[in-house]
PLY file of the C-alpha trace (Angstrom):
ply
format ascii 1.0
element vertex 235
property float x
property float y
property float z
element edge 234
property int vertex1
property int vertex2
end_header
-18.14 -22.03 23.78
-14.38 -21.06 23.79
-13.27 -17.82 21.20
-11.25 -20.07 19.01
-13.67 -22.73 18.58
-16.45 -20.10 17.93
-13.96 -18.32 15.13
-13.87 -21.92 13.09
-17.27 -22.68 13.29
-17.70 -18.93 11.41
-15.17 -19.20 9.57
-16.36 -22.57 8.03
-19.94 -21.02 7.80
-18.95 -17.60 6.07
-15.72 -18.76 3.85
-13.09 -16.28 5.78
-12.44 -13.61 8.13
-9.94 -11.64 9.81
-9.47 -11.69 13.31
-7.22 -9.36 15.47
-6.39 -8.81 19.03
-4.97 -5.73 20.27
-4.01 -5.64 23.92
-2.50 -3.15 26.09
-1.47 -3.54 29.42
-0.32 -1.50 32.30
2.62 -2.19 35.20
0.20 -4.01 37.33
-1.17 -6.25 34.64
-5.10 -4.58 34.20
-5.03 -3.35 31.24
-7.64 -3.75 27.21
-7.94 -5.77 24.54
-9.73 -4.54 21.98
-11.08 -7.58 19.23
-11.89 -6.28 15.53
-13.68 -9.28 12.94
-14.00 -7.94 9.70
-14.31 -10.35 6.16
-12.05 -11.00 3.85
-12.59 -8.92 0.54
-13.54 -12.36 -1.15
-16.66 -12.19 1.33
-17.74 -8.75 0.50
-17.66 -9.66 -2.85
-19.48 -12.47 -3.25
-21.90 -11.88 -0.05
-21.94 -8.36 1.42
-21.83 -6.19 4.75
-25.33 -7.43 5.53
-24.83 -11.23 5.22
-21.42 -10.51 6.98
-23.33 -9.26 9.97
-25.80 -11.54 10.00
-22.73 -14.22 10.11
-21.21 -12.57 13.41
-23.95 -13.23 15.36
-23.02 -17.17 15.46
-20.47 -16.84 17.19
-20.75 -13.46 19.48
-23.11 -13.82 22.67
-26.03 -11.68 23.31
-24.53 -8.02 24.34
-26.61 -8.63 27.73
-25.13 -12.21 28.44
-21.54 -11.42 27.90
-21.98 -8.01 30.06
-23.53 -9.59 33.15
-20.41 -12.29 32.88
-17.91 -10.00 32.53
-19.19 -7.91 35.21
-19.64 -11.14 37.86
-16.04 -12.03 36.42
-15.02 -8.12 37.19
-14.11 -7.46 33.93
-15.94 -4.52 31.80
-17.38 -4.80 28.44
-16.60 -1.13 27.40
-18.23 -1.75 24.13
-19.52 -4.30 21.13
-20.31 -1.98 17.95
-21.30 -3.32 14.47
-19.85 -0.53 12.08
-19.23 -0.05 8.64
-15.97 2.24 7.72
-15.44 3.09 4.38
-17.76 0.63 3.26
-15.81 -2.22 5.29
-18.22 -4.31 8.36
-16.71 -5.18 11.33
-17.54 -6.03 14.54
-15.24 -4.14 17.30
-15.04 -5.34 20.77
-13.34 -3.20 24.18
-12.91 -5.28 27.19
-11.19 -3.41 30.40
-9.79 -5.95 32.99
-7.95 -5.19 36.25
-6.23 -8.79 36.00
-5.36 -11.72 33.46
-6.86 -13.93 36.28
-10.10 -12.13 35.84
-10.17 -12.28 32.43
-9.23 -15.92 31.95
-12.19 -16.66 33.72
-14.87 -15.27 31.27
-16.08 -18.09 28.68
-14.17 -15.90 25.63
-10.89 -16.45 27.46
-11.14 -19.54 28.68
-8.96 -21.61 26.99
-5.86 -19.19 27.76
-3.28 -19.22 30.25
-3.14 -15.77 31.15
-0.43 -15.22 33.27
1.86 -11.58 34.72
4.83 -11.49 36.84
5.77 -8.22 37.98
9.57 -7.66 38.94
11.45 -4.92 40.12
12.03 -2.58 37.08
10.76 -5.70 34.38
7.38 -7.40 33.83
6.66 -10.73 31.87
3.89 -11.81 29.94
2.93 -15.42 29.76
0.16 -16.05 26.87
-1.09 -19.42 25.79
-4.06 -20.22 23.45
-4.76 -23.50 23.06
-5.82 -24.72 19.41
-5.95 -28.12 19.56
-9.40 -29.06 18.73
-10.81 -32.65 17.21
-11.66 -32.30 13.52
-14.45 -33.33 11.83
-15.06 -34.08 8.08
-16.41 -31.18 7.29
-13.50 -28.90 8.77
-11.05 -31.03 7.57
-12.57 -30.62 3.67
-12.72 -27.00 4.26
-8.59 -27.06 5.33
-8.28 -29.33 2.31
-10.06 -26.40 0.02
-8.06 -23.43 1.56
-11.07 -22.37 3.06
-8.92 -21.11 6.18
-5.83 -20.51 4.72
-7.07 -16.56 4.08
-8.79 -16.34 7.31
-5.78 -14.74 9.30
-5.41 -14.29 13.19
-3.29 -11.34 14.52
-2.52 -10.36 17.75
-0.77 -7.73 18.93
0.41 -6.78 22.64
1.70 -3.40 24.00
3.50 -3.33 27.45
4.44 -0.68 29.16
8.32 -0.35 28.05
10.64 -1.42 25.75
10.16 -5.19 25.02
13.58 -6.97 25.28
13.06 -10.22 24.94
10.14 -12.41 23.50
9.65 -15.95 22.52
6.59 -17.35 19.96
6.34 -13.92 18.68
7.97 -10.68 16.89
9.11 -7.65 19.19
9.22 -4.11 17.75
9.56 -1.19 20.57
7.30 -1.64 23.41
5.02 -4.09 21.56
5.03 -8.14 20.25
3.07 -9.24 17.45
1.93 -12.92 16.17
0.59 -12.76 12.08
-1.15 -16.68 11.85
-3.30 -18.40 9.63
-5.94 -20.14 11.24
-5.42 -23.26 9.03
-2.35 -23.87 10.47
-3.70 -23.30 13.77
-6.33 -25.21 13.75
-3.73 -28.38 13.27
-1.68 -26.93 15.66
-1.35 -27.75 19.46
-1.02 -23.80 20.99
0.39 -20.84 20.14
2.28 -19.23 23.12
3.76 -16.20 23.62
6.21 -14.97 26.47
7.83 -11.50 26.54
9.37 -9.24 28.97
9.58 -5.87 29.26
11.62 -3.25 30.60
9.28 -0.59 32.68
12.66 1.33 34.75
16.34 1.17 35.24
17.91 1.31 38.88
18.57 4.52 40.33
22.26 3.93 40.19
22.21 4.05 36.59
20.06 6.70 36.34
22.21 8.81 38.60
25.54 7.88 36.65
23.56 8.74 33.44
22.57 12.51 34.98
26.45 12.52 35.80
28.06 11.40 32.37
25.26 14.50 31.08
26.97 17.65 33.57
30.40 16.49 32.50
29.54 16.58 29.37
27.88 20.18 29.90
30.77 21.08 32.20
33.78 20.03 29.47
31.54 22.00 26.70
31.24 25.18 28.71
34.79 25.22 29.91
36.49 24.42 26.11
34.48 26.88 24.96
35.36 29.63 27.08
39.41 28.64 26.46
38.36 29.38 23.07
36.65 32.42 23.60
39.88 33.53 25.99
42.25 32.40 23.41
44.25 35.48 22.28
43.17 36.73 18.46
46.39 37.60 16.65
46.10 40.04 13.65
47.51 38.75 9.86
0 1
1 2
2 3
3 4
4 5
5 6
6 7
7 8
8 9
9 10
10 11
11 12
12 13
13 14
14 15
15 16
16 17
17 18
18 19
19 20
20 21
21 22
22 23
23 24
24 25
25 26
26 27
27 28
28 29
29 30
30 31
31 32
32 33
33 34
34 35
35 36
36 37
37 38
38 39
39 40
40 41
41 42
42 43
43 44
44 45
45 46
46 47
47 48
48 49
49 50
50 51
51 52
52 53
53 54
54 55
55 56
56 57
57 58
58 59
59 60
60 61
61 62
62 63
63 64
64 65
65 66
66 67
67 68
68 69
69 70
70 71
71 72
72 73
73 74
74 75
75 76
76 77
77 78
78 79
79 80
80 81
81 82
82 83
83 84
84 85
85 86
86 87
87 88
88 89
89 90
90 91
91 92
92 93
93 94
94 95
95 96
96 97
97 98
98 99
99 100
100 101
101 102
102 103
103 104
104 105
105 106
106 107
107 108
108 109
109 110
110 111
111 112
112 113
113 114
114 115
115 116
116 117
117 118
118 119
119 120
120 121
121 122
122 123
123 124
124 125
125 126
126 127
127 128
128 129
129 130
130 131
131 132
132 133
133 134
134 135
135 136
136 137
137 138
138 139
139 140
140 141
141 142
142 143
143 144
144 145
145 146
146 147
147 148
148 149
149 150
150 151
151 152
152 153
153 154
154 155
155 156
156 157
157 158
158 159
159 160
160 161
161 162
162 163
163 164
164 165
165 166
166 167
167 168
168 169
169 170
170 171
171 172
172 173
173 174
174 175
175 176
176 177
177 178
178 179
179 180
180 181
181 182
182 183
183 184
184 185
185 186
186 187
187 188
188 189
189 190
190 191
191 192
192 193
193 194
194 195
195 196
196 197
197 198
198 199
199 200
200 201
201 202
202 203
203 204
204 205
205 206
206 207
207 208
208 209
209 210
210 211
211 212
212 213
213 214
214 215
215 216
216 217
217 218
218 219
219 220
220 221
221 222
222 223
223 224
224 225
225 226
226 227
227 228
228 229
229 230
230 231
231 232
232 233
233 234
């Protein structure tokens, strides 16, 4: 089963959850993306860490399964921990890829279009999720109820530079972020993402940049030596 669809089935199962992506990626596009599920604090009130964990296991493969896919797929499972922190469950994923062509072609990733273009001194990020799904009675009483509308879905993607531009999602820095609710999602088509980043400037630039930097070194040494030759006259 595809990620998303495996998130609403949970989600209309346990009440709510929050779900975040983290990627980061390198110049040549391998890169991480680290997945954190953790419930809402409606959930641990009314139902616990141990119910919560018990929950997670609907939707996450076996440990073994997903590691012998990712490996055939040559992408590495770094890690799938169940934790508590500061009395808080969560379950906290690490995946390691090379490529967003290997990735895409695991069964959590499938229904992306993963794609990186790297250009001289800029890369681009192309990053579609499709959410159209067909909904049933059931999910569609649970939208009516709110059920979803506190389940959130966050991702957040770090390139290697200074993002400049980015459409379907906020840029800040060297990063772009997407805050959604899965309700809306879920009646949505896709949520898609493009950004570029800059990783270099030209060496043109560079070298008029070192030049503006002596003059400027150059015209502060020499004023300041007229001023230290500048005759002193007594009152």
């Amino acid at each position: 089963m595809r990620l998303f669809l495996l998130i609403i089935i949970t989600l209309l199962l346990s009440s709510c959850i929050r779900y975040r992506e983290i990627w980061r990626f390198n110049k040549n596009g391998s890169g991480t993306v680290r997945i954190i599920c953790e419930p809402s604090p409606d959930w641990l009130k009314y139902s616990g860490a141990t119910n919560w964990f018990q929950a997670t296991l609907l939707f996450i493969p076996p440990y073994k399964s997903l590691s012998q896919e990712f490996a055939r797929a040559g992408v590495k499972f770094n890690h799938c921990k169940f934790v508590t922190i500061k009395g808080k469950p969560r379950v906290d994923m690490l995946i390691a890829f090379d490529s967003l062509t290997s990735i895409s072609r695991t069964s959590l990733f499938s229904d992306r279009l993963l794609k990186w273009r790297k250009r001289r001194f800029k890369v681009t990020l192309l990053h579609r999720l499709s959410t159209k799904r067909p909904l049933g009675k059931v999910e569609m009483a649970s939208l009516d109820d709110g059920i979803l509308s506190d389940a959130t879905f966050d991702v957040k993607m770090y390139f290697p530079g200074r993002v400049i531009s980015a459409q379907g999602a906020k840029k800040k820095e060297n990063y772009v972020y997407v805050n959604a609710n899965l309700s809306e999602l879920a009646m949505s088509n896709a949520i898609t993402i493009s950004a570029t980043a800059r990783t270099g400037y030209p060496l043109w630039i560079k070298l008029m940049i070192a030049l503006i930097v002596i003059i400027v070194i150059i015209s502060t040494i020499f004023i300041s030596w007229k001023m230290f030759l500048k005759p002193k006259f007594g009152n």
